[in-house]
py3Dmol code that shows the C-alpha trace and the ligand (Angstrom):
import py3Dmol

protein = """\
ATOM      1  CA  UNK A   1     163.412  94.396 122.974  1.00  0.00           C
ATOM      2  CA  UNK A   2     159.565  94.447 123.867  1.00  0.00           C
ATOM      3  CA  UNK A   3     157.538  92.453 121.522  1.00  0.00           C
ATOM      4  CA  UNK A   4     155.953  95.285 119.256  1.00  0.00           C
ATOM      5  CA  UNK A   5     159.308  97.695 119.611  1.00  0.00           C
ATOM      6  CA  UNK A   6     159.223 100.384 117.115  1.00  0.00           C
ATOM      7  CA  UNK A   7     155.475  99.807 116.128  1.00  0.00           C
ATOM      8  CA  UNK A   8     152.785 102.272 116.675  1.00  0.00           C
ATOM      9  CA  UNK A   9     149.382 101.402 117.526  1.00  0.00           C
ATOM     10  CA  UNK A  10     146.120 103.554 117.679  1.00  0.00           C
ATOM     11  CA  UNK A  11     143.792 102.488 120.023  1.00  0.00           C
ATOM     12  CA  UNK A  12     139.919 103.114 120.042  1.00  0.00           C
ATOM     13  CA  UNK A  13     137.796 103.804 123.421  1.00  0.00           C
ATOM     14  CA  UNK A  14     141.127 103.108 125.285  1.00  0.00           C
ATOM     15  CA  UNK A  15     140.638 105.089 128.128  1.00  0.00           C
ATOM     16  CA  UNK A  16     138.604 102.623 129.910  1.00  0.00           C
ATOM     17  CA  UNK A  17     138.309  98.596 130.424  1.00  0.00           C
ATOM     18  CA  UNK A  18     139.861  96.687 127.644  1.00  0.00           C
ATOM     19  CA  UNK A  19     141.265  99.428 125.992  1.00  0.00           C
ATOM     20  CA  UNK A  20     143.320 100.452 128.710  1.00  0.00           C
ATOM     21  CA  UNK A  21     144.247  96.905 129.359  1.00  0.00           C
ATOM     22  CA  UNK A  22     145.353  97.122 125.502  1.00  0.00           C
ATOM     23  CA  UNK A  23     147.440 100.289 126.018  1.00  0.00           C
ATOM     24  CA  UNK A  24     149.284  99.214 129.177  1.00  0.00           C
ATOM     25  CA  UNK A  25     150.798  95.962 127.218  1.00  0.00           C
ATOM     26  CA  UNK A  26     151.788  97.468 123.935  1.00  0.00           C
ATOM     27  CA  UNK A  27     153.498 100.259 125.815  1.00  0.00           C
ATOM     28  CA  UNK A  28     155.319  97.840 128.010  1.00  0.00           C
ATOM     29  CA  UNK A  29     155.934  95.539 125.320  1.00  0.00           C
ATOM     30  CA  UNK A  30     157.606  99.230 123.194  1.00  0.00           C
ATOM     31  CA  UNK A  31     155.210 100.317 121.426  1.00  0.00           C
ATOM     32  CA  UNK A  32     153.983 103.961 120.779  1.00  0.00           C
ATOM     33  CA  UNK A  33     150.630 104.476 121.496  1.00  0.00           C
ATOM     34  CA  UNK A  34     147.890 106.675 120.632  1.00  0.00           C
ATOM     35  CA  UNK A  35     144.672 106.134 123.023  1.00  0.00           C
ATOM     36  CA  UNK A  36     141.646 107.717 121.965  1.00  0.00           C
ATOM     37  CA  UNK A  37     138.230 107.808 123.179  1.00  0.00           C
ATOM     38  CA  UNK A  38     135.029 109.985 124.265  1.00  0.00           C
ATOM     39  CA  UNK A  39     135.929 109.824 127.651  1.00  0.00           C
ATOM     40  CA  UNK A  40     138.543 113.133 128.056  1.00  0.00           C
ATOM     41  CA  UNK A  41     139.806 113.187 131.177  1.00  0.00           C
ATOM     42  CA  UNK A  42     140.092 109.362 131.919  1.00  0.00           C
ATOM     43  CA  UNK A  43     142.540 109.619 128.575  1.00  0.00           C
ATOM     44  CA  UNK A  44     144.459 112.354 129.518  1.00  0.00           C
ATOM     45  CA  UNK A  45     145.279 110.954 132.994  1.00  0.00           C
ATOM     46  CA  UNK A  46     145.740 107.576 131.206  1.00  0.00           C
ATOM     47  CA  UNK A  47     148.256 109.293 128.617  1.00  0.00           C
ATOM     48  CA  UNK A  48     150.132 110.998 131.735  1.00  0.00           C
ATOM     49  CA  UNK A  49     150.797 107.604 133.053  1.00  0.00           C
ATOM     50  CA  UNK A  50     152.405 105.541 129.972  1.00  0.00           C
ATOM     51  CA  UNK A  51     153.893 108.616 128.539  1.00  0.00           C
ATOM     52  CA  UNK A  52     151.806 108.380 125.773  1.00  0.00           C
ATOM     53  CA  UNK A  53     149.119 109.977 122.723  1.00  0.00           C
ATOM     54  CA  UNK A  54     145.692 110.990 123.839  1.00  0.00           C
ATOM     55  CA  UNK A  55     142.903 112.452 121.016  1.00  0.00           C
ATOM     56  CA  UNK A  56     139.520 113.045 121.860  1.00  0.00           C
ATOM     57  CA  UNK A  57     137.984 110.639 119.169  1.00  0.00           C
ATOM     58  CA  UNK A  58     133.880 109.839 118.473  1.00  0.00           C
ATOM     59  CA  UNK A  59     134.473 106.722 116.358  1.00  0.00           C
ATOM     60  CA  UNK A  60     131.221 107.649 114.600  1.00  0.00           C
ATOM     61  CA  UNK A  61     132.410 110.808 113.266  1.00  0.00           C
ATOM     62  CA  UNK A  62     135.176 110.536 109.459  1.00  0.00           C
ATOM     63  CA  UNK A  63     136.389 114.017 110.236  1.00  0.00           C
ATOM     64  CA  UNK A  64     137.816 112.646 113.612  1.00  0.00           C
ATOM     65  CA  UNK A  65     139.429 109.507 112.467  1.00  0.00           C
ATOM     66  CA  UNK A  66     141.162 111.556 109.876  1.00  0.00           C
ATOM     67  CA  UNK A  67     142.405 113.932 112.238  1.00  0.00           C
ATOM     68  CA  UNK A  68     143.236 110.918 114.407  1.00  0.00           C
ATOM     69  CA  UNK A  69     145.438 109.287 111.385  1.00  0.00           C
ATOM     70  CA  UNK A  70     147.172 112.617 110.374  1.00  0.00           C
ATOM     71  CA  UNK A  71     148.515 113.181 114.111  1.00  0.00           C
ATOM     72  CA  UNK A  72     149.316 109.682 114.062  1.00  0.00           C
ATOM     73  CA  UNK A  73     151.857 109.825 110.830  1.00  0.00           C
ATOM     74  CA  UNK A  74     152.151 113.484 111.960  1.00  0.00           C
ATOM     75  CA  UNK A  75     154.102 112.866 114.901  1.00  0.00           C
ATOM     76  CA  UNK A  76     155.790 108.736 113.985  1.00  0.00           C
ATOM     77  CA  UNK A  77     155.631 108.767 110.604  1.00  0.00           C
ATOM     78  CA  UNK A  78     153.449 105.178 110.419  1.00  0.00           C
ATOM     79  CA  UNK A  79     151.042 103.335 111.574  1.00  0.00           C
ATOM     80  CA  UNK A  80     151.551  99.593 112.594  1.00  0.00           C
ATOM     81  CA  UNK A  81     148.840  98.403 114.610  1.00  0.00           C
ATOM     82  CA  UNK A  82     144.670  99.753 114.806  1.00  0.00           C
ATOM     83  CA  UNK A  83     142.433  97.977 117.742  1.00  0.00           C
ATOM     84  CA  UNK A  84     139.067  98.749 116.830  1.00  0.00           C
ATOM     85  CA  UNK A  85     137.862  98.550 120.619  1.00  0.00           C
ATOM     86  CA  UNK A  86     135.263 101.522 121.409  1.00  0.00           C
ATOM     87  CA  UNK A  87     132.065 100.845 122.515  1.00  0.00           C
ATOM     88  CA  UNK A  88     128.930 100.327 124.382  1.00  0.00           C
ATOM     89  CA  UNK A  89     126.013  98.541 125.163  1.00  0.00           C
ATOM     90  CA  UNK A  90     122.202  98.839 125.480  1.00  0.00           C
ATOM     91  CA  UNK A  91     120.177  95.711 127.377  1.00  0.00           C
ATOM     92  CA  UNK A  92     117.310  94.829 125.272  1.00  0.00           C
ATOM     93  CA  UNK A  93     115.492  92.295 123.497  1.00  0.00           C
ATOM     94  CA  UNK A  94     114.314  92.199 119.732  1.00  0.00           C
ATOM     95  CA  UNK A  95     110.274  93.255 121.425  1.00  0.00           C
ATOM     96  CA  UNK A  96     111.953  96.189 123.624  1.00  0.00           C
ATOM     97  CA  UNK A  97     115.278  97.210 121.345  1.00  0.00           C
ATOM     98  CA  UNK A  98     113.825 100.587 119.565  1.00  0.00           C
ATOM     99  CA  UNK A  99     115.523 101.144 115.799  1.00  0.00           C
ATOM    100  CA  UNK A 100     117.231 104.462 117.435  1.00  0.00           C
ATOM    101  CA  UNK A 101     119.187 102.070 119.857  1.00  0.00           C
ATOM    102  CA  UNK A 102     119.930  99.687 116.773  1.00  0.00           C
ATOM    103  CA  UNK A 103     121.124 102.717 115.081  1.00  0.00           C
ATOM    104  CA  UNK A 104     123.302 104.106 117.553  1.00  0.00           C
ATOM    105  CA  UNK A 105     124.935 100.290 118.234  1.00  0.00           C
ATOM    106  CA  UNK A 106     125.204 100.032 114.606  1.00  0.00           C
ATOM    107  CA  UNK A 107     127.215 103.504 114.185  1.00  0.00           C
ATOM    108  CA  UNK A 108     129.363 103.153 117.320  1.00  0.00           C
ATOM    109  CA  UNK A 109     130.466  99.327 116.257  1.00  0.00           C
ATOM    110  CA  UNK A 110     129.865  98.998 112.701  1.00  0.00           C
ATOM    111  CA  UNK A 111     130.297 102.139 111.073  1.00  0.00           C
ATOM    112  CA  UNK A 112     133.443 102.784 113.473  1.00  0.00           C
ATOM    113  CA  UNK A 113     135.427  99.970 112.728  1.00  0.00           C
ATOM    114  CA  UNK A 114     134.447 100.434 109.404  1.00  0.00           C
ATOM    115  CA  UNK A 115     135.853 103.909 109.295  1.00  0.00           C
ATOM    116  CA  UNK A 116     139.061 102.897 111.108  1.00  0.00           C
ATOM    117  CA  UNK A 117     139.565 100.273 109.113  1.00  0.00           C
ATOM    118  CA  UNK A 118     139.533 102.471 105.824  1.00  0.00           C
ATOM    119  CA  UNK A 119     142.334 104.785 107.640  1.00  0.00           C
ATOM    120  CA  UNK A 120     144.279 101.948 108.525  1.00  0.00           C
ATOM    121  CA  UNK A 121     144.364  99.938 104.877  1.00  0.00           C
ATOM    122  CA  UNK A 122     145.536 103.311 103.648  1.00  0.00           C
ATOM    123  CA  UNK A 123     148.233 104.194 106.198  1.00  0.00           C
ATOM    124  CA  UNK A 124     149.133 100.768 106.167  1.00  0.00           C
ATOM    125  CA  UNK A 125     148.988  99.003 102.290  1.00  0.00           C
ATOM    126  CA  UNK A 126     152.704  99.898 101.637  1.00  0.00           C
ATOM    127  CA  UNK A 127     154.339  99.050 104.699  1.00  0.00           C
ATOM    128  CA  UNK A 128     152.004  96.229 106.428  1.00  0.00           C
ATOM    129  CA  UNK A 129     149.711  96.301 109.837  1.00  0.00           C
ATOM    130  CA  UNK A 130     147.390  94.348 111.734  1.00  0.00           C
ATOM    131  CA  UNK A 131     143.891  95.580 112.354  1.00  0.00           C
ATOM    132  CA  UNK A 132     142.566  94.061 115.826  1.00  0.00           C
ATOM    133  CA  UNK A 133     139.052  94.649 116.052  1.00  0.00           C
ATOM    134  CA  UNK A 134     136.699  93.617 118.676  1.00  0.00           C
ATOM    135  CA  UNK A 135     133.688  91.384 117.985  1.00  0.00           C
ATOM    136  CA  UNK A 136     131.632  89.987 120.873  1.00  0.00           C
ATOM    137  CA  UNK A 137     130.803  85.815 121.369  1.00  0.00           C
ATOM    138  CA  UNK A 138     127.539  87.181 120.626  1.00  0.00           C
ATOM    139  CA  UNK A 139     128.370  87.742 117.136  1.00  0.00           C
ATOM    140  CA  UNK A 140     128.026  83.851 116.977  1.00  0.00           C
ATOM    141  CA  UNK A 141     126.219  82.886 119.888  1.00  0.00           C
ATOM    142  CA  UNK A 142     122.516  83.519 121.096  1.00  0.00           C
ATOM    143  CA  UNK A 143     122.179  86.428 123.983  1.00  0.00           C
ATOM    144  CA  UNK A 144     118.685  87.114 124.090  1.00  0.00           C
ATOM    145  CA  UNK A 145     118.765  90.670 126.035  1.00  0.00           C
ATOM    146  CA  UNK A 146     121.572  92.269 123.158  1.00  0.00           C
ATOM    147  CA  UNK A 147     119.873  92.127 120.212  1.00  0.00           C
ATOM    148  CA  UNK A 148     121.513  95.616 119.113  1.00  0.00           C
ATOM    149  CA  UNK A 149     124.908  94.914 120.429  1.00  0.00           C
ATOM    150  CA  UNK A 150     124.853  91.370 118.720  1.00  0.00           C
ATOM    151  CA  UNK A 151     123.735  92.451 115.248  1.00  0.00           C
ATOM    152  CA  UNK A 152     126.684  95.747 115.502  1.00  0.00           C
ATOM    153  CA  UNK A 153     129.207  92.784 116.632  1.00  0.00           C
ATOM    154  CA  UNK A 154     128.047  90.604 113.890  1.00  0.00           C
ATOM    155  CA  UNK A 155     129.017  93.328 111.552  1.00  0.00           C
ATOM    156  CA  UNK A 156     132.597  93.890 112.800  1.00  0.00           C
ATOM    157  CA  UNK A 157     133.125  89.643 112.399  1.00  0.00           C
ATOM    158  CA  UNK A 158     132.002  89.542 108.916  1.00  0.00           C
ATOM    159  CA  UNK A 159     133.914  92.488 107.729  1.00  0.00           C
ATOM    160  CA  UNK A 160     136.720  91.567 109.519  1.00  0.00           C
ATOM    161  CA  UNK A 161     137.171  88.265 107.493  1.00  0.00           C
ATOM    162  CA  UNK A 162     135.823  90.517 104.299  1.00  0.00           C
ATOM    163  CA  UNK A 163     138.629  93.024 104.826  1.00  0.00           C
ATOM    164  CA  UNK A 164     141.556  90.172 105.624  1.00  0.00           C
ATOM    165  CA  UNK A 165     140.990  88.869 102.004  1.00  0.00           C
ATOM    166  CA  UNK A 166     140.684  92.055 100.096  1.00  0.00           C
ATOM    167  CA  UNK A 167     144.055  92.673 101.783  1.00  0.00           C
ATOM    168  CA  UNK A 168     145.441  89.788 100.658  1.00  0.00           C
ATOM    169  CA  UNK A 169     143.740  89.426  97.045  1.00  0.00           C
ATOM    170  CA  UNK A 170     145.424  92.997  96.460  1.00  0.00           C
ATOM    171  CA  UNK A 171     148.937  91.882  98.009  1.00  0.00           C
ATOM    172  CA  UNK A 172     148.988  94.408 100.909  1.00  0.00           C
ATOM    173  CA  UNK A 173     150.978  92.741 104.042  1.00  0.00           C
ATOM    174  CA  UNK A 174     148.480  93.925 106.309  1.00  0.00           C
ATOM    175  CA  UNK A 175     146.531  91.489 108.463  1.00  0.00           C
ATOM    176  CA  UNK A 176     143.017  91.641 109.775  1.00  0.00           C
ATOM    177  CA  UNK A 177     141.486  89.633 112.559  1.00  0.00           C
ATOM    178  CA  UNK A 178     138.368  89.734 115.299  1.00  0.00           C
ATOM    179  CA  UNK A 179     138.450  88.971 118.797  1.00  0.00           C
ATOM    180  CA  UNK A 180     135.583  87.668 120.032  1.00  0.00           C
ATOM    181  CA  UNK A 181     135.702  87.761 123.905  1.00  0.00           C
ATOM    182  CA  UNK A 182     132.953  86.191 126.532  1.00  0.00           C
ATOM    183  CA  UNK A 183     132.360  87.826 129.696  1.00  0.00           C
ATOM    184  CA  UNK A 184     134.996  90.050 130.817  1.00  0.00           C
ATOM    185  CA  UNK A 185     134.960  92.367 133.988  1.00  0.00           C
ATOM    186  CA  UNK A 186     134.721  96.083 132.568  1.00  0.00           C
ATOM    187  CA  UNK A 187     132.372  99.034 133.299  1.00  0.00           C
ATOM    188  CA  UNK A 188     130.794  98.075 130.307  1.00  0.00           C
ATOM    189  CA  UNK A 189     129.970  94.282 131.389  1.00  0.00           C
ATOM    190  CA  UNK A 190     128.734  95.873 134.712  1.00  0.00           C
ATOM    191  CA  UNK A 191     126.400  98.406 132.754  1.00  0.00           C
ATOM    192  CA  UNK A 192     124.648  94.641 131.919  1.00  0.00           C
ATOM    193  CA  UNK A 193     125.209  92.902 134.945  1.00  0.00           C
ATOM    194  CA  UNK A 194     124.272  95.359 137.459  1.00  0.00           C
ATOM    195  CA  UNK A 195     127.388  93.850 139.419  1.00  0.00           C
ATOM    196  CA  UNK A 196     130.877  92.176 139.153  1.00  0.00           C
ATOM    197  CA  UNK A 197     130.173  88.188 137.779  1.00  0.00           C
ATOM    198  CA  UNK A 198     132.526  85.865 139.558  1.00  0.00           C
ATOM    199  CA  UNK A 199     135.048  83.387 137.292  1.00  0.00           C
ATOM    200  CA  UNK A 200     134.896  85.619 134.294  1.00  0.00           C
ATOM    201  CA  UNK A 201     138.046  87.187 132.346  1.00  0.00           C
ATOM    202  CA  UNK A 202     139.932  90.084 132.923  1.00  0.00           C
ATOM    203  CA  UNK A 203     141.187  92.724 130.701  1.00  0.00           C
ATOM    204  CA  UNK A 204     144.589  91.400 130.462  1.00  0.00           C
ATOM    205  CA  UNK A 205     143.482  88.208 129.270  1.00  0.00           C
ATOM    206  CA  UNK A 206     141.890  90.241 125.781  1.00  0.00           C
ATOM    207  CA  UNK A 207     145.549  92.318 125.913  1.00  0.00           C
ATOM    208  CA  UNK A 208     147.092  89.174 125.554  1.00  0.00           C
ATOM    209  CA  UNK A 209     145.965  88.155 122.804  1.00  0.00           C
ATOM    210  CA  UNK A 210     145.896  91.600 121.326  1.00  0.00           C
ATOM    211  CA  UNK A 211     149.267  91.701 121.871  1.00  0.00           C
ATOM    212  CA  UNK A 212     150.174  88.477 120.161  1.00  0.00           C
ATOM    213  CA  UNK A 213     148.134  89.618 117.223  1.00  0.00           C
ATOM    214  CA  UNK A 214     149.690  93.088 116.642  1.00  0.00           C
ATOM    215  CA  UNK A 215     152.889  91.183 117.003  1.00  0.00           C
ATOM    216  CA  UNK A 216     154.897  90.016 114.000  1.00  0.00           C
ATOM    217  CA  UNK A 217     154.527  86.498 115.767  1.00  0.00           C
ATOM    218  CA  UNK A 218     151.354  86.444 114.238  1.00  0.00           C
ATOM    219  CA  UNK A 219     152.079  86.937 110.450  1.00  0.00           C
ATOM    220  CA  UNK A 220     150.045  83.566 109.469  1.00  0.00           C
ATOM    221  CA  UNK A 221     146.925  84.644 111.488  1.00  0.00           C
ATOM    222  CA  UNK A 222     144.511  86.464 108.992  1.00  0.00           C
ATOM    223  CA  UNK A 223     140.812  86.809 108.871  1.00  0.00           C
ATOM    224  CA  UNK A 224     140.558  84.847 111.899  1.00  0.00           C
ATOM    225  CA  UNK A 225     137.497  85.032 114.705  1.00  0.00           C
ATOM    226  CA  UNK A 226     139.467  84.445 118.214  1.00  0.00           C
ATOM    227  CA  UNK A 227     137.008  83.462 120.680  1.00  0.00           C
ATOM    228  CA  UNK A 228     138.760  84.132 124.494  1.00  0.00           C
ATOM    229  CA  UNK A 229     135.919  82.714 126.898  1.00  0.00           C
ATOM    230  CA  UNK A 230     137.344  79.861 128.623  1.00  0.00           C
ATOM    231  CA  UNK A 231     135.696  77.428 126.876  1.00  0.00           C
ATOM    232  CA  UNK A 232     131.913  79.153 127.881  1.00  0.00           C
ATOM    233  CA  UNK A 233     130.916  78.664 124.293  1.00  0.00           C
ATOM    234  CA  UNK A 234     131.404  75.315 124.075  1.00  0.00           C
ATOM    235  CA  UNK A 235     130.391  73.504 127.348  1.00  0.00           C
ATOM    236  CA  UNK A 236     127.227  71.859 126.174  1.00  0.00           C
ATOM    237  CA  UNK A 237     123.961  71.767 128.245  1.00  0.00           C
ATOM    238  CA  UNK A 238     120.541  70.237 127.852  1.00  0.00           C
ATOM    239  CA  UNK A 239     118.495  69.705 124.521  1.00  0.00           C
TER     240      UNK A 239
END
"""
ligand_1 = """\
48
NDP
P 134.311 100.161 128.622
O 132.991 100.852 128.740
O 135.117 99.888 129.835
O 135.236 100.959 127.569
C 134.755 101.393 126.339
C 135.302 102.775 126.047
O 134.813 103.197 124.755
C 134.821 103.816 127.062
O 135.874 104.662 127.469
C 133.758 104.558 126.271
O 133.551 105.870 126.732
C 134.363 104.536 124.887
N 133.394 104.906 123.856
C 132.050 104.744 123.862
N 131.511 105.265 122.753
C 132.534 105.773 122.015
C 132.607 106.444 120.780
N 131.507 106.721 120.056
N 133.817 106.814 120.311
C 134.932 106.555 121.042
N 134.930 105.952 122.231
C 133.727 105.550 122.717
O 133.963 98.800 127.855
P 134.846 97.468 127.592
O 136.272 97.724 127.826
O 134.171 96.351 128.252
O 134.584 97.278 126.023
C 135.589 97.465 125.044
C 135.161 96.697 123.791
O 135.103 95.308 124.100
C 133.772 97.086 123.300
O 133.764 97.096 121.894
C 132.909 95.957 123.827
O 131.751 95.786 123.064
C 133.857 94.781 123.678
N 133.523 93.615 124.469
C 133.461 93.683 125.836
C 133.134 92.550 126.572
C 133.035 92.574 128.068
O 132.522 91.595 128.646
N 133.500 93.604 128.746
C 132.835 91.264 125.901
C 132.930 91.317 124.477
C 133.277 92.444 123.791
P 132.320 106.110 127.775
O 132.695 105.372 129.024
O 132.317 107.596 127.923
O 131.100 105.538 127.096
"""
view = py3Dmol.view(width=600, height=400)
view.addModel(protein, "pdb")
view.setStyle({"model": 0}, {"cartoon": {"style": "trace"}})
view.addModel(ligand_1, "xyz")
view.setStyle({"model": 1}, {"stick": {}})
view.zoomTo()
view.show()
């Protein structure tokens, strides 16, 4: 028995980075997945490999995440776990960041998890769930060149813990907590970097702990922010 056997899980901008790294483990681990993401063909060969659900999905858009739910109970019947994971980013600082960049952050992040998570609370109320979304350590920490990313982030943490306590004021057994990950080596870190960073994390260290939290092992983790950065955050330096 594979730690999330029988669940199903729905997982955003999985065709890439993280997302993948999500969709390997809960398949391994039994459960049925359902990648979706912008990215078509990286999906469809990623779907071909685990055996599993790929839907061309533009978290921004309500008319695709209902489409994306319906298949979803469509085809199993439930839905278990949702990793809010798509995303992107755009270097710049609050003098250079233009209001169309913090508007495009702020739909992709925000207003997609926010979306998601409405589909999930209502697929999931009866039954139970766990919503997984991912935040950023610069939700809580100073990064000077993301001021878009940062603020979109800081919206997925505080709606997370919003969302986990709605849940539980209105008795619903479904669970909703942030991940809030340092530097980890995707396309997406490189897009800032401009290379690979030595040390940092790897995707399978975030599908860890996605894993544990879509997991019933979790049951008494609820509105929590999960930083995963190897202690970066917390390794003082000079006043
Ligand atoms: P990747 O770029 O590797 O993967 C993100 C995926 O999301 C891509 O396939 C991307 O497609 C897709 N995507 C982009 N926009 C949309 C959209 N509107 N709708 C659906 N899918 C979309 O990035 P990561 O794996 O690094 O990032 C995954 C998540 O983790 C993001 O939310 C990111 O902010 C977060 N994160 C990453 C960290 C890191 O260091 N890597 C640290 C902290 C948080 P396309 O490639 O076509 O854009």
């Amino acid at each position: 028995m594979g730690r999330v056997s029988g669940k199903v899980a729905i997982i955003t901008g999985g065709a890439s980075g993280l997302g993948r790294a999500d969709a390997v483990v809960l398949a391994r681990e039994g459960a049925k997945v359902v990648v979706t993401d912008v990215s078509e063909e990286a999906g469809r060969a990623l779907a071909r490999e685990l055996d599993c659900d790929f839907l061309r999905h533009d978290v921004r858009s309500e008319a695709d995440w209902q489409a994306v739910a319906a298949h979803t109970l469509d085809r199993y019947g439930h839905l278990d776990i949702l990793v809010n994971n798509a995303g992107i980013v755009v270097p710049a600082d609050i003098e250079t960041a233009t209001l169309e960049q913090y508007r495009l952050l702020n739909a992709i992040h925000a207003e997609g998890t926010f979306l998601g998570c409405k589909q999930a609370i209502a697929a999931m109320k009866a039954r139970g769930g766990s919503i997984i979304n991912i935040s950023s350590l610069s939700a809580i920490r100073g990064f000077p060149g993301v001021i878009t990313y940062a603020a979109a982030k800081g919206a997925i943490a505080a709606m997370t813990h919003t969302i986990a306590a709605h849940c539980r004021d209105k008795n619903y057994p479904v669970r909703c907590n942030a991940i809030l990950p340092g530097m980890i080596s995707t396309p997406l870190l490189e897009a800032v970097t401009g290379a690979g960073v030595p040390g940092i994390g790897q995707p399978e260290d975030v599908a860890n702990m996605v894993l544990f939290l879509a997991s019933d092992e979790s049951r008494h983790v609820n509105g929590a922010q999960i930083v995963l950065d190897n202690a970066s955050s917390v390794i003082g330096g000079a006043a």
